[in-house]
C-alpha positions as CSV (number, residue, x, y, z in Angstrom):
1,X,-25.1,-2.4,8.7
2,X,-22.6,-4.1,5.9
3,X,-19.0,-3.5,6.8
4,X,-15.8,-4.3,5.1
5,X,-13.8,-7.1,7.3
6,X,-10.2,-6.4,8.6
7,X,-7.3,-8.0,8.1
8,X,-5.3,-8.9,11.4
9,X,-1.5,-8.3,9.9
10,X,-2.7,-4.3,9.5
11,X,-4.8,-4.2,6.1
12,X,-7.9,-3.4,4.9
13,X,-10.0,-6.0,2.7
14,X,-11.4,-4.5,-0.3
15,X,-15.3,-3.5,0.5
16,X,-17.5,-6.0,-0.7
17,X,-19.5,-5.8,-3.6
18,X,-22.1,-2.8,-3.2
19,X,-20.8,-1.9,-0.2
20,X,-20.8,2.2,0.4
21,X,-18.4,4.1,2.8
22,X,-20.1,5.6,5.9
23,X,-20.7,9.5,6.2
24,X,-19.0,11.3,8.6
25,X,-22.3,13.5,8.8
26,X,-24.4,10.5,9.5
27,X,-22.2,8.9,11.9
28,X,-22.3,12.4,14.0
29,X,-26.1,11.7,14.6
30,X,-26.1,8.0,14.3
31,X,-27.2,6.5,18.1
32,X,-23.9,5.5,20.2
33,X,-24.4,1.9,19.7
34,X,-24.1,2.7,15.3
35,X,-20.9,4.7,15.4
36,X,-19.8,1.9,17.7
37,X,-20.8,-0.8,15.6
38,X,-19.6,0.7,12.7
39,X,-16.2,2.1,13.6
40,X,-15.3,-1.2,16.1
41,X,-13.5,-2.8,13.4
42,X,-10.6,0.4,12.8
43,X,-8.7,-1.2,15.8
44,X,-8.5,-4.9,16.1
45,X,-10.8,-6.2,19.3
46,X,-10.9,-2.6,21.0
47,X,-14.4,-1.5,20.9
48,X,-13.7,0.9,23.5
49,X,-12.0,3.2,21.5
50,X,-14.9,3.6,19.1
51,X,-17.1,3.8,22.5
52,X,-14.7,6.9,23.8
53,X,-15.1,8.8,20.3
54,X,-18.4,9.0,21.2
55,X,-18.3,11.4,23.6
56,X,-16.5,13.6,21.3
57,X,-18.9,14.4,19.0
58,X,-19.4,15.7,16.4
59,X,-16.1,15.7,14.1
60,X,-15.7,18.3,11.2
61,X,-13.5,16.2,9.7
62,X,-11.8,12.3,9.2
63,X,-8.6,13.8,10.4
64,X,-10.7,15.1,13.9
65,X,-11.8,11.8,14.1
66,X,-9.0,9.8,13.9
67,X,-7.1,12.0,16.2
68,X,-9.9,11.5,18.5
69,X,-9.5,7.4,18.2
70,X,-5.9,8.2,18.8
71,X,-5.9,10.3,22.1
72,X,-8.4,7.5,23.6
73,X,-5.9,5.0,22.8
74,X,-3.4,7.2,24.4
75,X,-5.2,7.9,27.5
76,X,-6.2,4.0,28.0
77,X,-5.3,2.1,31.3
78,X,-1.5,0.1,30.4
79,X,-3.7,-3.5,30.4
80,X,-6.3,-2.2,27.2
81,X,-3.4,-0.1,25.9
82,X,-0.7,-3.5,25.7
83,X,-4.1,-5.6,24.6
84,X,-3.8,-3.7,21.5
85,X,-0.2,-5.1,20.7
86,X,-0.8,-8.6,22.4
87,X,-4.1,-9.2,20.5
88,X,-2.7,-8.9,17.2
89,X,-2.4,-11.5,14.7
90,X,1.0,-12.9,13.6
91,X,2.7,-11.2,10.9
92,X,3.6,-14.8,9.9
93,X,0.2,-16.2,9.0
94,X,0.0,-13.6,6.5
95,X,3.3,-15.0,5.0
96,X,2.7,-17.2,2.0
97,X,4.6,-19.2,0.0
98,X,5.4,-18.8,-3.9
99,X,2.7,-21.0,-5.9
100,X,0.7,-21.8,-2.8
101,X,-1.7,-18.5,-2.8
102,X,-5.3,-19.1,-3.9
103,X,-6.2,-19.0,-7.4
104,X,-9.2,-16.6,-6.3
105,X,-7.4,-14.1,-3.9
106,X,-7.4,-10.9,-5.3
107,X,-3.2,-10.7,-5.1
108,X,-3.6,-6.9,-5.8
109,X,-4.8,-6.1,-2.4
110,X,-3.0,-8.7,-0.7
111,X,-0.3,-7.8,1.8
112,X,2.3,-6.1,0.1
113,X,5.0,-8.9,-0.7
114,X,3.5,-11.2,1.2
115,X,1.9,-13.6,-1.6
116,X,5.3,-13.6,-3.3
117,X,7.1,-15.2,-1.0
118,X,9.9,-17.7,-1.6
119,X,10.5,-21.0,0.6
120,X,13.8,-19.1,1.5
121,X,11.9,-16.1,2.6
122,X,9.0,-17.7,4.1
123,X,10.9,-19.1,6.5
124,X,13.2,-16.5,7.5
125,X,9.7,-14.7,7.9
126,X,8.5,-17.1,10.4
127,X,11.6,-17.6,12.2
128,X,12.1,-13.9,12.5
129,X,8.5,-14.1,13.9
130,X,9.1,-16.4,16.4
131,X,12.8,-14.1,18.1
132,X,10.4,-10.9,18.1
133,X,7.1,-12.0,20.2
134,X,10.5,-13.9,22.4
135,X,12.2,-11.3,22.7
136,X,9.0,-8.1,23.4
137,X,6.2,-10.1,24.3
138,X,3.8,-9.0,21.5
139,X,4.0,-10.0,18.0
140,X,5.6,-7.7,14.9
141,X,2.9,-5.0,13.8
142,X,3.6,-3.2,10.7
143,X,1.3,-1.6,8.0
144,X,1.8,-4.1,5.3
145,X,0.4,-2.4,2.8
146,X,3.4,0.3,3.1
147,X,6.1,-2.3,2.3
148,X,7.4,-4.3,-0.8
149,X,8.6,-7.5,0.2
150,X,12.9,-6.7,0.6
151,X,11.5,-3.6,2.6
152,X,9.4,-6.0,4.8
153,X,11.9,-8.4,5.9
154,X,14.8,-5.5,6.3
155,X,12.0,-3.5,8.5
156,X,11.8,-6.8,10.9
157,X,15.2,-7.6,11.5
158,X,15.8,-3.6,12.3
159,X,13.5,-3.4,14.7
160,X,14.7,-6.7,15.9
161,X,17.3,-4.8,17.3
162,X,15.1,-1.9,19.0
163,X,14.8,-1.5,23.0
164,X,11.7,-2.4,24.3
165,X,10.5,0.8,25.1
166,X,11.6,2.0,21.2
167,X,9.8,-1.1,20.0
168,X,6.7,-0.6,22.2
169,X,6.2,2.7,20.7
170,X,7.0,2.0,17.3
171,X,4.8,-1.0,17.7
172,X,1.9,1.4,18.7
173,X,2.2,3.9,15.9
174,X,1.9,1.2,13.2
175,X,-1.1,0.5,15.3
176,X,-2.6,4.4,14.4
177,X,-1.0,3.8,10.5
178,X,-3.3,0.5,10.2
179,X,-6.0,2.3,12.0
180,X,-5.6,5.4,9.6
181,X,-6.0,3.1,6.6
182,X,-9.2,1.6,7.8
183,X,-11.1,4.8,9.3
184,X,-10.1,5.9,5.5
185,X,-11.7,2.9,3.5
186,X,-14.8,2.7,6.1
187,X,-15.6,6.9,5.9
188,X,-16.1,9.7,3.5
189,X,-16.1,13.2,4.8
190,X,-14.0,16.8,4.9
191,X,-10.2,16.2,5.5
192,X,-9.2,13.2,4.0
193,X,-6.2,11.3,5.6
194,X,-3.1,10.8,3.8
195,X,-3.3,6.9,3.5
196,X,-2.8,6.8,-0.5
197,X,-0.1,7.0,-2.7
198,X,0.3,7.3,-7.2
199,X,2.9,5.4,-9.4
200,X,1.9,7.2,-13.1
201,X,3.9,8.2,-16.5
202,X,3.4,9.3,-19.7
203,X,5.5,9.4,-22.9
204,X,6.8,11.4,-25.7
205,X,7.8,11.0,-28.9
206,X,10.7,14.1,-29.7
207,X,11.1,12.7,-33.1
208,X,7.1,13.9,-33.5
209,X,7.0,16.0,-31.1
210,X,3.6,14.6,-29.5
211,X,2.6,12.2,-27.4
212,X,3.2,8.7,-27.4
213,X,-0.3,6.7,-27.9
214,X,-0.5,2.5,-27.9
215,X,3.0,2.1,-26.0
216,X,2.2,-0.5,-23.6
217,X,3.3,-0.4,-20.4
218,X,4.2,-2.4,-17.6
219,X,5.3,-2.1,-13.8
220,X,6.9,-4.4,-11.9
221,X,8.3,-4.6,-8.5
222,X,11.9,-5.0,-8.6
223,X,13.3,-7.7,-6.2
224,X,16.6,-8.8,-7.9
225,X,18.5,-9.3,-11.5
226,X,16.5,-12.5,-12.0
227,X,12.8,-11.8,-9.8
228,X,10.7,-9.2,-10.2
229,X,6.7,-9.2,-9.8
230,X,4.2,-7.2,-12.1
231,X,2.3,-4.9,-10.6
232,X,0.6,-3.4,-13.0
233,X,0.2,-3.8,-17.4
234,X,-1.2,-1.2,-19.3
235,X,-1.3,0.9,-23.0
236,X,-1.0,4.8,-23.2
237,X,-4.0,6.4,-24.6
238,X,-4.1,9.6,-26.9
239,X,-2.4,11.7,-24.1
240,X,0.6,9.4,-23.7
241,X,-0.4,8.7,-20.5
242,X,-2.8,6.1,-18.7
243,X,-6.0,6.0,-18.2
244,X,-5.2,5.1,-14.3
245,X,-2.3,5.5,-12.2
246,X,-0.3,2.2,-11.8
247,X,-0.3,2.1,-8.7
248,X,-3.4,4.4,-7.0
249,X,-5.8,4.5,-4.2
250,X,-3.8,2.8,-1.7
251,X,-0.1,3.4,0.1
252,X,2.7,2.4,-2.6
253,X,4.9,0.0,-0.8
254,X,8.6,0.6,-0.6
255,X,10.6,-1.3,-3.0
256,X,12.5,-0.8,-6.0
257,X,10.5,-1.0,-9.3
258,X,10.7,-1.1,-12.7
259,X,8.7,0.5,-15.5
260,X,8.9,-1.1,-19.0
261,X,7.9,0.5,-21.8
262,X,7.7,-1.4,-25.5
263,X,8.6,1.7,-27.2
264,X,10.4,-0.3,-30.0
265,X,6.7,-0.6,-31.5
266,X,5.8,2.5,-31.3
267,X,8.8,4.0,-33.7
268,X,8.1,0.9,-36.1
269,X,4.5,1.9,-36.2
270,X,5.5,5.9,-36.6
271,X,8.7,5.7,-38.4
272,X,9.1,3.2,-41.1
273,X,12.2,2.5,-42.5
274,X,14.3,2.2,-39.5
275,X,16.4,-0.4,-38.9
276,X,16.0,-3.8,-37.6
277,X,16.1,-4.8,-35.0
278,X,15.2,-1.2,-33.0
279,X,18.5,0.3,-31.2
280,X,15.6,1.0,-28.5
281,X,13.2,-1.6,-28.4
282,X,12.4,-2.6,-24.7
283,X,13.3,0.8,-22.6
284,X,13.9,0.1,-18.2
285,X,13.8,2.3,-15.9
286,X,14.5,1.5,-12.4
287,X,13.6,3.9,-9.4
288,X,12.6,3.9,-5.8
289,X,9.7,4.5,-3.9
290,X,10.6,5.6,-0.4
291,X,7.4,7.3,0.3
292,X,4.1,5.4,0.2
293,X,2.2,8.2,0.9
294,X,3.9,10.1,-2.3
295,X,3.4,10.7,-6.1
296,X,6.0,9.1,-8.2
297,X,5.5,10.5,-11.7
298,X,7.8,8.2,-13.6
299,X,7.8,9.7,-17.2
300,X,9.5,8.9,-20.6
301,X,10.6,11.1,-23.4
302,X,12.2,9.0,-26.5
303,X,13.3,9.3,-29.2
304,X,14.5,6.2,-32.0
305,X,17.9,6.8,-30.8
306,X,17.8,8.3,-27.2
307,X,15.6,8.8,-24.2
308,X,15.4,10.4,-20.5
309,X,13.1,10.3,-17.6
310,X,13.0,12.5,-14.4
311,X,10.5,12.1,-11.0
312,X,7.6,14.9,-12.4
313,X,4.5,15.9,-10.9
């Protein structure tokens, strides 16, 4: 049996080429040792919590059987229960540095913010790092995949200043977020977990009063005046809207973004005559996400001479 690897900082690889998710069905009458081998990898070097799901066969749904995995964890002896935390991989190592990330890595489903690094940043990572596993004995867990990279660094130096008992616990339930993520990506059955989030838009033209088809698109993941990252490039189709979310099938990390839309194009294509250059060429707009389990429905309605947007649905 093929399965997708796991990444130690709290991700999921994509699935390799061909691979298919499991069935819940099949893995309620698969022998012991198969829902074992198959289900070992959702928490890093603990077996054993696969092995007590067993028992609790069979599971009507994902959410049953992640909240089976949970309670095992829960009811472990303290040593298997801290191995968890202690056995992690460093944050850090996951931390790398603008211009040095392989040409072939699939940036998209990297860490969330941390192939974009700076030198700056890099090291404040590592440093940051080294005062946690000082300071609680295990290194910094956190579901990466749920963080842009200002959200990242401000997350570790909060809990920086946790108690250890606070820490140990929040510790542990990034543990169960991770584990959520994988159970998600290995499985398909009833009762889907909420690992996923959607960035999408559309646009309309009010001069036309229709949809706005060919404006391209792009995301990008805000970081400051003079740094941002693209995320995502893209044309609207007939609709006005994309033929994919921006950002979809996975958490959307927290960070400030910004859509830009070449709507400048559009009005020369639709409206000719107007004057040049455009007094709307290149339109921003800057929001939040706060919520990377959440739909952000980012839309834009223009005209030549004005436009507004709103959060939709």
């Amino acid at each position: 049996m093929t399965l997708p690897a796991a990444t130690g900082a709290g991700g999921t690889e994509p699935a390799a080429s061909g691979f298919a998710k499991l069935d819940l069905a099949s893995l309620n009458t698969a022998p012991a040792a198969h829902f074992v081998t198959a289900l070992e990898t959702v928490f890093d070097d603990a077996p054993w919590v696969a092995e007590a799901a067993v028992r609790g066969r069979p599971y009507a749904t994902l959410a049953e059987l992640l909240a089976a995995m949970r309670a095992a964890v829960e009811a472990a002896p303290e040593p298997d229960r801290l191995a968890l935390l202690t056995n992690h991989a460093e944050l850090g190592q996951y931390a790398v540095r603008a211009g040095t990330f392989a040409a072939d890595t699939d940036t998209e489903r990297a860490p969330a913010g941390l192939d974009r690094l700076s030198e700056d940043e890099s090291a404040r990572c590592e440093s940051l790092t080294a005062r946690y596993r000082a300071t609680f004995g295990f290194p910094f867990i956190l579901c990466v995949e749920r963080h842009g990279r200002a959200s990242l660094l401000r997350t570790f130096e909060q809990r920086l200043a946790s108690t250890p008992a606070m820490e140990r616990a929040t510790a542990e339930e990034e543990v169960f977020r991770i584990a959520a993520i994988r159970l998600d990506a290995l499985v398909k059955g009833e009762g889907r977990l909420r690992t996923t989030g959607r960035v999408s838009t559309h646009v309309l033209d009010t001069a036309s009063g229709r949809p706005a088809a060919g404006v391209a698109v792009s995301l990008y993941e805000w970081v400051s005046d003079d740094r941002a990252a693209i995320v995502a490039r893209t044309v609207t189709n007939a609709d006005g809207r994309t033929d994919a979310p921006l950002i979809g099938g996975r958490p959307v990390p927290i960070a400030a973004y910004e859509l830009r839309f070449g709507i400048g194009d559009h009005f020369r294509r639709t409206n000719p005559g107007l004057p040049e250059p455009p007094f709307l060429d290149i339109v921003t707009l800057r929001f939040g996400v706060s919520d990377p389990e959440g739909h952000y429905h980012v839309p834009l309605v223009a005209s030549p001479w004005s436009y507004q947007t709103y959060r939709g649905s």
